[in-house]
C-alpha positions in Angstrom: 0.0 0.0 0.0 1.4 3.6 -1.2 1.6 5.6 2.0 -0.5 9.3 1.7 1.2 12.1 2.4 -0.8 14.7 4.8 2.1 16.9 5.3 0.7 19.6 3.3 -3.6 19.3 3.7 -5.7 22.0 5.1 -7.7 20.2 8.4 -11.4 21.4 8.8 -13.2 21.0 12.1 -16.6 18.9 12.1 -19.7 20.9 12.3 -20.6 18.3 14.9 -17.7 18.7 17.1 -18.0 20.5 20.4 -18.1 23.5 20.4 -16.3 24.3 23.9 -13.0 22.9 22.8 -13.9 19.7 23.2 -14.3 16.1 21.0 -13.1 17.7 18.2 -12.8 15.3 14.7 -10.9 17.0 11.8 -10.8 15.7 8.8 -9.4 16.6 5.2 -11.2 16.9 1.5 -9.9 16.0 -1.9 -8.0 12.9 -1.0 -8.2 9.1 -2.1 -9.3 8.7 2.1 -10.6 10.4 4.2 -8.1 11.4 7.4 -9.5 11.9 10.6 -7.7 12.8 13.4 -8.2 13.8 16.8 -7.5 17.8 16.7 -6.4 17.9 20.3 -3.7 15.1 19.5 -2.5 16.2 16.1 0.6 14.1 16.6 -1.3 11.0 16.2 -1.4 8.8 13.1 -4.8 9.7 11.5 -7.5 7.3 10.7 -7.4 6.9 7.3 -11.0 6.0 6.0 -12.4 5.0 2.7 -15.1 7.5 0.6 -17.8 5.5 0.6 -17.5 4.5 4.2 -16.7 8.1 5.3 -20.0 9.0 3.3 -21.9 6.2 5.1 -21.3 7.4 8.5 -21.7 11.2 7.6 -25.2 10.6 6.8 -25.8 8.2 9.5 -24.8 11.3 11.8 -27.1 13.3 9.7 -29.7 11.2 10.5 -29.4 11.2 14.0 
């Protein structure tokens, strides 16, 4: 497997995340997977997470 490199991508904040600073998920666009990290433990290995899963879960959060 060809390793991603995420030294350069722009992080975004959830919309769902807390908004005191706290259980934040970041995640990054316009890659083969989706990265998720923790944002208050950026030093961390990201989830790396495939489209259609990603997609799957974003609209089961939609959903409630």
């Amino acid at each position: 497997m060809r390793a991603i490199d995420l030294s350069n991508v722009t992080w975004r904040k959830s919309s769902y995340s807390n908004s005191d600073g706290g259980n934040c998920v970041e995640v990054a666009d316009n890659l083969p997977l989706v990265p998720v990290r923790d944002s208050k433990d950026t030093i961390r290995t990201p989830l790396l997470i495939g489209a259609g899963a990603w997609s799957a879960f974003v609209d089961g959060v939609k959903r409630g």
